[in-house]
C-alpha positions in Angstrom: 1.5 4.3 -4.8 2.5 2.9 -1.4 5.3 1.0 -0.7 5.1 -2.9 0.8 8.8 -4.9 1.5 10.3 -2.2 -0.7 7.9 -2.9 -4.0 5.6 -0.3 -5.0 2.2 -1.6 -4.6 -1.0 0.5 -6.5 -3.3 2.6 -4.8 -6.1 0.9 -7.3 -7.0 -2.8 -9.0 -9.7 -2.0 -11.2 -11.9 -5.8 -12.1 -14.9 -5.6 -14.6 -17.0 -4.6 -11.4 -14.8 -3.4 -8.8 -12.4 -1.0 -7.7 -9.7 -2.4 -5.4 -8.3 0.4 -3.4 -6.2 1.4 -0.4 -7.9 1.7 2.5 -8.5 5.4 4.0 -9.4 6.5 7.8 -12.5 7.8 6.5 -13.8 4.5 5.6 -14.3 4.1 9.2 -18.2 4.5 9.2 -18.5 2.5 5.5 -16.6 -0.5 7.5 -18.9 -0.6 10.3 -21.8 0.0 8.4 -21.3 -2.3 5.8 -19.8 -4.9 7.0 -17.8 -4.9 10.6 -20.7 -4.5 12.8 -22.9 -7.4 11.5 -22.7 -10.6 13.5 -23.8 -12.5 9.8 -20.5 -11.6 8.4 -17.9 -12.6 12.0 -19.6 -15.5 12.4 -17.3 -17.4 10.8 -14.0 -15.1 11.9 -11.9 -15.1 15.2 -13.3 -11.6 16.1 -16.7 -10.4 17.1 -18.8 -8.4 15.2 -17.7 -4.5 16.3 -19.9 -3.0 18.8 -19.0 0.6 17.8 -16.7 2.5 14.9 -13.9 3.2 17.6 -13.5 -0.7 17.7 -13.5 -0.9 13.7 -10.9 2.3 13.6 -8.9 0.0 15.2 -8.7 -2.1 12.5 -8.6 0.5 10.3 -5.9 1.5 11.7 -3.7 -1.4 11.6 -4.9 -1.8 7.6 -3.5 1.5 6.6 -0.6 1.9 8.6 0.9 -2.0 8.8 1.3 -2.6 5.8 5.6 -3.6 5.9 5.2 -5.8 8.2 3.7 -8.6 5.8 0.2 -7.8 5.0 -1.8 -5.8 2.2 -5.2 -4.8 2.6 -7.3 -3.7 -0.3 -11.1 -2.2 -0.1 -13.3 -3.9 -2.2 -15.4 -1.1 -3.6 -18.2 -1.6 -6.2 -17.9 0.3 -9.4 -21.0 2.8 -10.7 -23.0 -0.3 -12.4 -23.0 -2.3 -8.8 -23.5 0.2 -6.9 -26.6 1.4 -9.1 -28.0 -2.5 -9.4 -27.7 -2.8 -6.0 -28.4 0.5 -4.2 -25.4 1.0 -2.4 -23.5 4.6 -2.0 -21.1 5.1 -4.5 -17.4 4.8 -3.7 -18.2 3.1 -0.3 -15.9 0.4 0.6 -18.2 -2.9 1.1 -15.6 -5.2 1.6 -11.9 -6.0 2.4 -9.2 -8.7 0.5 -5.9 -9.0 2.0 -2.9 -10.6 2.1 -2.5 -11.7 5.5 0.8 -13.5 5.4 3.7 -13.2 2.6 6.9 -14.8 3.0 9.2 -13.2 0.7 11.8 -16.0 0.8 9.6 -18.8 0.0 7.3 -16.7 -2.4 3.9 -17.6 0.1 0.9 -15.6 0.5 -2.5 -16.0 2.8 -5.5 -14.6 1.7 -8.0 -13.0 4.2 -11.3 -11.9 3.2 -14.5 -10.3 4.6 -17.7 -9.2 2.5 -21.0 -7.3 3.2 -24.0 -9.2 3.1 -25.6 -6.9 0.8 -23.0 -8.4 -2.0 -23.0 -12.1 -1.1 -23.9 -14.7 -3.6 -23.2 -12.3 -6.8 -19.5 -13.6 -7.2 -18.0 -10.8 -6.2 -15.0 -12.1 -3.7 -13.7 -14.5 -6.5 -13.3 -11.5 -8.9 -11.4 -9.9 -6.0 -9.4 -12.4 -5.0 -8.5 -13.6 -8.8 -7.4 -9.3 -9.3 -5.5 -9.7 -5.7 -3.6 -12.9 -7.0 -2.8 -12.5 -10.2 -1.3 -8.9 -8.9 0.8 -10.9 -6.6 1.8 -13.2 -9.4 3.4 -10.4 -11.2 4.5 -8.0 -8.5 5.8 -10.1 -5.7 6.3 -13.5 -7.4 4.2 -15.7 -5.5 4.1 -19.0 -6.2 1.8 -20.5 -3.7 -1.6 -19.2 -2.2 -3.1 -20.0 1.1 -6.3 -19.5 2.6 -8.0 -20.7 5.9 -11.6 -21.4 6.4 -13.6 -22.5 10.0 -15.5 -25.7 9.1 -18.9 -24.9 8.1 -18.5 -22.0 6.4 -19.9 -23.4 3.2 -19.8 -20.3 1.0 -16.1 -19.5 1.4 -15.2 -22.7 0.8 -17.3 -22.3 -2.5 -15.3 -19.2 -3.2 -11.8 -20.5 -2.6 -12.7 -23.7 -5.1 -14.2 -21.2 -7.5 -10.8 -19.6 -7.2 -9.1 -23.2 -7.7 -7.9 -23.4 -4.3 -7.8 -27.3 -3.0 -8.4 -28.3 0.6 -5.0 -29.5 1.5 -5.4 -30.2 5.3 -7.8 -29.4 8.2 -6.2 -28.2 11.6 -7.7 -29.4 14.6 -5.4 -27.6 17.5 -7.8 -25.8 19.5 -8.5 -22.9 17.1 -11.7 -20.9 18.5 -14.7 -19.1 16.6 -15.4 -15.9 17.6 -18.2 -17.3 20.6 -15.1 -19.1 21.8 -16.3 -22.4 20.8 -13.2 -24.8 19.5 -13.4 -25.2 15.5 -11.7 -27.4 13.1 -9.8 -24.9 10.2 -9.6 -25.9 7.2 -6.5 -25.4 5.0 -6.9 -24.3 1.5 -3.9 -23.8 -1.4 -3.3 -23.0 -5.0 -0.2 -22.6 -6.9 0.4 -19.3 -8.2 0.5 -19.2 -12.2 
């Protein structure tokens, strides 16, 4: 168990296909394997795609040792069945859910999410985002989700509505993609159960 604003939070969410863990330093190689180093997968995100591990241990970093200060970062790892349909090495991590943002007072959370391409299309980020939610539900009492999506990115938009998020509102202040081109964001909410 680790601790996150002085709740316990579990070292595992287990889904009917996944296994939603804490992340570990030696998922550094996994991370930039699987999903950090391709540019398919930051195209849509405000960083590049990682040019070597030491850039992605970085992030690693920052997942496993920030988590007080507001955010919760799960690996998404798939279970035996996934791994074996899909030829993937077991107990890799092949993707990331977080909560990004959680206001304790108000009883917010932002969702952040990132996916290898080996796993996309197969509904795999709405299972972990439902598990990451309905957790949050119960452990932290959140009572309104949030998620933020450049325009154009047409499949995690499909996810978030899958999830029964609504586009709320679309920001247009200058936000930048990751080849520094300016990019509406689009605003995404659900009320917690």
């Amino acid at each position: 168990m680790r601790q996150f604003q002085h709740r316990i939070v579990p070292e595992q969410i287990v889904t009917k296909r996944l296994i939603l863990r804490a992340f570990c330093m030696e998922d550094e190689q996994a991370m930039f394997k699987n999903w950090t180093s391709d540019p398919q997968v930051a195209r849509f995100m405000a960083g590049k795609a990682h040019s070597s591990p030491a850039i992605t241990r970085g992030v690693l970093e920052s997942f496993c040792y920030h988590s007080s200060r507001g955010n919760l970062h799960w690996a998404i790892v798939p279970n035996r069945a996934l791994c074996d349909e899909n030829r993937l090495t077991a107990g890799e991590p092949m993707g990331s859910v977080s909560i990004v943002r959680f206001d304790s007072m108000r009883k917010e959370a932002e969702l952040g999410y990132a996916l290898s391409r080996v796993l996309w299309g197969q509904g795999i980020m709405p299972e972990a985002i439902e598990a990451v939610m309905e957790w949050a539900v119960s452990h932290l009492g959140v009572k309104q989700f949030s998620a933020q999506v450049f325009a154009g990115n047409e499949a995690s938009v499909r996810v978030l509505k899958k999830c029964g998020f609504s586009h709320t509102s679309t920001r247009q202040d200058g936000a930048c993609r990751n080849t520094g081109e300016p990019a509406d964001v689009l605003v995404f909410k659900k009320r917690g159960r």
